[in-house]
C-alpha positions as CSV (number, residue, x, y, z in Angstrom):
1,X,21.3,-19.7,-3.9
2,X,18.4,-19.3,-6.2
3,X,18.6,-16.5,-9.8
4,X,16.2,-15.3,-12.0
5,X,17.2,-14.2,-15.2
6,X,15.9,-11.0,-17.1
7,X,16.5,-8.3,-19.7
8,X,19.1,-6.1,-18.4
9,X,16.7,-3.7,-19.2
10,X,14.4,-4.5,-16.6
11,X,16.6,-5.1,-13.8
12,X,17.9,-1.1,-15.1
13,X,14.2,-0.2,-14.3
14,X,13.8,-2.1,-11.6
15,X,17.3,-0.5,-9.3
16,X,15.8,2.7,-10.0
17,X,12.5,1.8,-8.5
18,X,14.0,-0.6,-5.7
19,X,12.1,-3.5,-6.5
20,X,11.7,-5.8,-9.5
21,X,8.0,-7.4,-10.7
22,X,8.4,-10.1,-13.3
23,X,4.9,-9.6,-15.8
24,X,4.5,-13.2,-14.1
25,X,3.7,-11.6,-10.3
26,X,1.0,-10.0,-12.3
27,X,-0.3,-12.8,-14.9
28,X,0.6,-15.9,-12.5
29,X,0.8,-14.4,-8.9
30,X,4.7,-15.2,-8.5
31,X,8.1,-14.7,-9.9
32,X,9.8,-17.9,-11.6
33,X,13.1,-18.4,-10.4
34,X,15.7,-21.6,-10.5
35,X,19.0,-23.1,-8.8
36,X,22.1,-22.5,-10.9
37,X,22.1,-26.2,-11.9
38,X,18.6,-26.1,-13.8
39,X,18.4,-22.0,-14.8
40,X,19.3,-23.0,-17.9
41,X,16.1,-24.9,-18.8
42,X,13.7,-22.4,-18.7
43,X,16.0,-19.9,-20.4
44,X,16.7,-22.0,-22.8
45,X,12.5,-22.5,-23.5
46,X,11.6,-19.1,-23.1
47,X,14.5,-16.8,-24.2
48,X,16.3,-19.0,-26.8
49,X,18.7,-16.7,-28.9
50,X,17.8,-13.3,-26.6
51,X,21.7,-11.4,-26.2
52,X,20.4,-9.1,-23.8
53,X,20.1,-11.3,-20.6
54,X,21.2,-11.1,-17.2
55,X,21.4,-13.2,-14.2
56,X,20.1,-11.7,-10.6
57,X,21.2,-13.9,-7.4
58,X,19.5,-13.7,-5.0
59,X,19.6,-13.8,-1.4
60,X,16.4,-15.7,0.0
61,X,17.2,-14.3,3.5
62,X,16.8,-10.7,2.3
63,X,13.3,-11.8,0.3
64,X,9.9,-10.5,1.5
65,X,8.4,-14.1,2.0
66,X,10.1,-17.4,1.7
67,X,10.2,-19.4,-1.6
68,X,7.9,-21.9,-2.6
69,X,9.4,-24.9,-4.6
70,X,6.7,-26.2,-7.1
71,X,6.0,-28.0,-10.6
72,X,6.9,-25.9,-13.2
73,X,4.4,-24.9,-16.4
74,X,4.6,-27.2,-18.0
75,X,5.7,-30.0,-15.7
76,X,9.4,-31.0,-15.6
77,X,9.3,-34.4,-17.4
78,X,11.9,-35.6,-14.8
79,X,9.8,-34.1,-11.6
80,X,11.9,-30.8,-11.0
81,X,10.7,-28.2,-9.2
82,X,11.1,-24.9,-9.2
83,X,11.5,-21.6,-6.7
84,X,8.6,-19.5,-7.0
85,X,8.7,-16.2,-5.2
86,X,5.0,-15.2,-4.6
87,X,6.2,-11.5,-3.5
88,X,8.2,-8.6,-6.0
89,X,11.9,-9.1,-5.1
90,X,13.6,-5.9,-3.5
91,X,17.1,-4.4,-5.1
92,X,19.1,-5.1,-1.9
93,X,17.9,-9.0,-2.1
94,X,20.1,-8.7,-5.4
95,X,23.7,-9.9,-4.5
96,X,25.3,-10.2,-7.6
97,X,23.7,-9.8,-11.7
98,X,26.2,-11.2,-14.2
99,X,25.8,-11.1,-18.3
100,X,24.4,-14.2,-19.7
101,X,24.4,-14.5,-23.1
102,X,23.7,-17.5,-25.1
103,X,25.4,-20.3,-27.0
104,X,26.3,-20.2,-30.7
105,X,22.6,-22.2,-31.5
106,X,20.8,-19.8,-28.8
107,X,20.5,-22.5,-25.7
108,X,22.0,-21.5,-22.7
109,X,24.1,-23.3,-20.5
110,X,24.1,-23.7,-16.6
111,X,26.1,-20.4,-15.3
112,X,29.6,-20.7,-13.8
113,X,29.0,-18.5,-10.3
């Protein structure tokens, strides 16, 4: 199982539309995605404190192209690497979004699925 989180209002945007494109398809050539188990770092870098979060899980069979599992930006200190979907990802690849709001002090923890 691999999720990508995003403002709810996007993913609104995006089930109308049938597809959702992260600005990083455009700027970087691929959506960032994570497992449940290290989703939480990158939100936690990127989106500290935002309320208005949600988590999309994916199915990779349903996804245009496979993912591509690669150093994130910048690299993990530890050597993690991350799913990178080099394609937009289509509604129905969506199986479940759930809330994900932070933590008191803004981190976010690894989701409970």
């Amino acid at each position: 199982m691999i999720l990508h989180f995003c403002p709810r209002a996007e993913w609104d945007a995006a089930r109308s539309s049938g597809t959702y494109r992260a600005a990083s398809l455009e700027t970087q050539g691929f959506i960032h995605c994570s497992t449940p188990e290290q989703v939480h770092v990158p939100a936690t870098l990127l989106a500290r404190g935002r309320t208005d979060l949600v988590l999309l899980v994916l199915d990779e069979a349903l996804l245009p192209v496979s993912v591509v599992w690669e150093d994130g930006d910048p690299p993990d200190p530890g050597g993690m690497q991350f799913p990178h979907l080099y394609a937009p990802i289509p509604v129905a690849a969506v199986t479940a979004v759930h809330p994900w709001p932070p933590e008191p002090d803004g981190t976010f923890r690894p989701p409970t699925l």
